[in-house]
N, C-alpha and C positions, 0 to 999 in steps of 0.2 A: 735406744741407747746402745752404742756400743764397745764403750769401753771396754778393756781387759786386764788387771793386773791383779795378783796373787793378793796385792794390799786393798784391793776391789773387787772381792768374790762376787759382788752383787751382779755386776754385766754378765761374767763370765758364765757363770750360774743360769742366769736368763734366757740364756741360750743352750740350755743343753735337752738332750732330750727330754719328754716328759715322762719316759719309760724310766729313768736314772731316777726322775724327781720323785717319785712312785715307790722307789726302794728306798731311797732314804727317809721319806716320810713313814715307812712303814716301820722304819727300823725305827726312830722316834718314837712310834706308837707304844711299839716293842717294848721300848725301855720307859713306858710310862711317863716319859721327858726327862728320865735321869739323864739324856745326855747332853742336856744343856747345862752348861757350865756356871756355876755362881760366880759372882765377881762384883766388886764396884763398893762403893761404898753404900747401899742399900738398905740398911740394917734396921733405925727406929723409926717409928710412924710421929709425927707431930703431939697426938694426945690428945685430939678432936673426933676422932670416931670416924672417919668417913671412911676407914678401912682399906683393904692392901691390894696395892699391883705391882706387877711384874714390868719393871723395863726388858726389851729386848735391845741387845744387839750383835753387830755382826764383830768380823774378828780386826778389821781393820781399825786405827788410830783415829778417824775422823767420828765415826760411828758411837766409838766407845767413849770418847768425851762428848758426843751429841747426847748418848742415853744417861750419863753421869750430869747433866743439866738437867735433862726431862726430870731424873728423879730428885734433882734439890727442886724445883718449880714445882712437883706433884707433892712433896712434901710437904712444904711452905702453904699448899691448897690443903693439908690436913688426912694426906695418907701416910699410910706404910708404904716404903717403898723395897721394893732388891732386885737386882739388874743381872740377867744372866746372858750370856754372850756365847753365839752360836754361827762356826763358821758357813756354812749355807744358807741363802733363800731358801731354799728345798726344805729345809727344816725349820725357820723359824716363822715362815709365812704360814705354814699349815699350823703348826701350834698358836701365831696368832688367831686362828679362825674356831679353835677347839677352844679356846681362851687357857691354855696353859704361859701364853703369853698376854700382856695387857695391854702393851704401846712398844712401837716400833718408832726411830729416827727414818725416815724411808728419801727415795728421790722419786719423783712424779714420773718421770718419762722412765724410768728404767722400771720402775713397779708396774705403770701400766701394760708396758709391753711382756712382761712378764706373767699378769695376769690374762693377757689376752692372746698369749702363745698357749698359757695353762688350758684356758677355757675354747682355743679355736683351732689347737695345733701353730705346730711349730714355723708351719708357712703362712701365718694368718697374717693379713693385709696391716701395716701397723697405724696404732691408735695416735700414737705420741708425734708431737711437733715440736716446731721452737716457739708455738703459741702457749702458754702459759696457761690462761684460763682453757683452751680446748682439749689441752694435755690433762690438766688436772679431772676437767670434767669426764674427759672419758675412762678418768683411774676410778672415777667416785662410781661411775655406771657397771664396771667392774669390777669394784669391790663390796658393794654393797649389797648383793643378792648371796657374796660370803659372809655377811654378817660383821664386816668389816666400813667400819666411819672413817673417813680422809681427812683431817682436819686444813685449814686453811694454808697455801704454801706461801714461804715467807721469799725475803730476795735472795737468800742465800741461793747462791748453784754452785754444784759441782759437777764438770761436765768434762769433755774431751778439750783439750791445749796443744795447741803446737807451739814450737819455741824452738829459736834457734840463736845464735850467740850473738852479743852486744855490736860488736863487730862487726857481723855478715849483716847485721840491719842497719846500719849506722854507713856502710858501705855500700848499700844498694838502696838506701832511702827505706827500709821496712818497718812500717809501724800497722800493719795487717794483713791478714790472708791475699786479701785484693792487692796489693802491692805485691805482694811475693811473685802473684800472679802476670801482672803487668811485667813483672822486671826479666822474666824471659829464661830467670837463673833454673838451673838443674840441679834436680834437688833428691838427694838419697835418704831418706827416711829411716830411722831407726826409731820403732815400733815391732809390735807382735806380728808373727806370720798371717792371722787374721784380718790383719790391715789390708791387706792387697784385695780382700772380697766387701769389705763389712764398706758398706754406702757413707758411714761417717768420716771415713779414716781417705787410704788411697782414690776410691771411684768420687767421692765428693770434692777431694781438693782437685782433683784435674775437672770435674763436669763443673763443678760452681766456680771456682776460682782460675782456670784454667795452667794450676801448676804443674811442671813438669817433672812427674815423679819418676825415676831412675830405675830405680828399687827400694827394695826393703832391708832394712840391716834387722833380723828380726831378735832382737833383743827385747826381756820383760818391760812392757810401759810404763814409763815414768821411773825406772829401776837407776843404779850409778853409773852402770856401765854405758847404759842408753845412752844415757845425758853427757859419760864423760867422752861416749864416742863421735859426739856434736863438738862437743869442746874440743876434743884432737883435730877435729879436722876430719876426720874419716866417715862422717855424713854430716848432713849440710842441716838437719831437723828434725825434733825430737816430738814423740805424741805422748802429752802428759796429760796433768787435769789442772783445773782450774784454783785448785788450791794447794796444789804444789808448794810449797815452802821452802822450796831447794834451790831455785833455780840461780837464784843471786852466787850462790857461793859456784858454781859452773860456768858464772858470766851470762848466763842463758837470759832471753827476756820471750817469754810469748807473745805472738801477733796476735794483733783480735778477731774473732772471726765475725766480721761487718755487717757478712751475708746471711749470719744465723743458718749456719750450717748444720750445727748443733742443735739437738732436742732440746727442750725446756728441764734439766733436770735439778727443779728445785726443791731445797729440804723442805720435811713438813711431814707432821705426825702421823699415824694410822694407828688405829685405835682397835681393839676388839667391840662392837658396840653393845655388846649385850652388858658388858663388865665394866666397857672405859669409856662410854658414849654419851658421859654428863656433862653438860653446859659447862661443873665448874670442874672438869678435867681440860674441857677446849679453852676456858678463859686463862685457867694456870699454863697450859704448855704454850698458847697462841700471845703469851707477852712473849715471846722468844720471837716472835717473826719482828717485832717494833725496833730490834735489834740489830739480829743477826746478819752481817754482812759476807758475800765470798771474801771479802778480807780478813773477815775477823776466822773465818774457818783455816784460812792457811795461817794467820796466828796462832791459832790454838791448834794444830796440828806439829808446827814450826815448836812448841815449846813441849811437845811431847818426843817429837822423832828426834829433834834436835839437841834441846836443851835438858831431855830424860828424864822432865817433869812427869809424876802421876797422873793419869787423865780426871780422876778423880779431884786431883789439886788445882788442874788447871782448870775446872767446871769451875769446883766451888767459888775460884777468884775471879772470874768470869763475870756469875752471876753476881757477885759483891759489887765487880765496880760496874756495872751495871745497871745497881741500882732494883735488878728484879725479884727480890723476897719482902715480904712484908710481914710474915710472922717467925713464929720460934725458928724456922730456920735458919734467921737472917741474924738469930743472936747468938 
């Protein structure tokens, strides 16, 4: 997976040395995990005894209302829950494995490749595909000698997006990569500097699709400027994610990628096993897959970033119409 944006530390992270990964983990150690930040609504346990965990999560909006579900769901199963939010992989993966964390919102293809850069070096052959079941399986063969349980991944993905305006597809017939491709059009890209090397981004849309990339406008992924520099007219296509919730008010519409360009990266729990590895932690957080849709993700992203709802408020309503609590927590 290659994603990159400030509001998606997760890619960007995954790729950094493991020499970096090293010192901030250390520094965590350092501080006993006081540098993990409390947050969320996490506070009382149900009143059935099955005792307390930690949600993790990272610092972006999609994350932080994924882990404010995990803990209404793990509550409802009859824990304690409190949810602490931590900007790195580098620091929240290792604390998952010491179990100062309990459960993570994770994505399958960015995790594996993450733990398989961790455990092979940073040029190690990658695990991750756009097969789902292969992807996962090779996160679970990799997590699991850390002491770490992969629980089931649902259909939610959030993945890399391209999108360019109502307009320029409407005008060139585009309703996919393969189309962009065919249409012969030139096409300037506003995306991160990284785009021009990373296999997902520039080298795959010209090898798989045979689009003709110009250049790069390198602006933050999925950022407004990105998006508004598609909308002016000053590049012709933007690299965002999959649950973008912006793109309407931009005009923008993303093409699909046909080819499966993209890795498999679908949501789905990680668990500490020693701490969070019970049947009824995997039954409570795994009604969330019977649900979750990438549309419902850029919904509830859409009324955080947008509409300046608490991630916390927007779990809770979530899970209500939903339908997915059954006990005190659902009263």
């Amino acid at each position: 997976m290659t994603r990159t944006t400030p509001r998606r530390t997760r890619t960007l992270r995954a790729l950094l040395a493991m020499a970096g990964a090293t010192a901030l983990t250390a520094g965590l150690t350092a501080c006993g995990g006081h540098s993990l930040e409390k947050s969320g609504s996490g506070g009382g346990g149900s009143g059935s005894g099955q005792g307390s965990l930690v949600i993790g999560s990272a610092s972006f909006t999609e994350s932080k209302v994924l882990a404010e579900i995990y803990a209404a769901l793990l509550r409802d199963a009859g824990y304690s829950t409190s949810i602490k939010t931590v900007d790195a992989r580098e620091l929240y993966e290792p604390a998952l494995e010491k179990g100062q964390i309990d459960v993570v919102p994770e994505y399958a293809a960015t995790l594996a490749e993450f733990l398989n850069k961790k455990q092979n070096g940073k040029d190690a052959h990658e695990v991750a595909s756009s097969d789902t079941g292969a992807t996962v399986k090779a996160l679970r063969e990799l997590a699991g000698p850390r002491g770490l349980k992969v629980l089931d991944a649902g259909r939610a993905v959030d993945q890399n997006a391209f999108a360019v305006t109502a307009e320029f597809a409407a005008k060139h017939q585009l309703k996919t990569l393969s189309d962009l491709g065919r249409s012969k059009e030139r096409v300037k890209l506003a995306a991160g500097d990284e785009c021009a090397q990373r296999p997902f981004c520039k080298p795959g849309l010209e090898k798989t699709y045979g689009i003709d990339i110009t250049g790069i406008d390198p602006l933050e992924v999925g950022s407004t400027q990105a998006k508004q520099a598609v909308k002016s007219g000053r590049d012709e296509m933007v690299l965002t994610t999959t649950t973008d919730a912006t793109l309407e008010q931009f005009g923008l519409v993303a093409l699909q990628d046909d080819k499966k360009l993209q890795n498999s990266d679908n949501v789905l729990p990680v668990v500490n096993a020693g701490k969070a590895g019970s049947q009824r932690v995997a039954d409570a957080l795994n009604k969330l897959n019977k649900v979750l849709t990438t549309a419902d993700l850029s919904e509830l992203n859409k009324k955080v970033d947008t509409e300046r709802l608490k991630p916390a408020d927007v779990a809770a309503q979530y899970v209500k119409d939903k339908g997915l609590l059954s006990g005190k927590e659902k009263k």
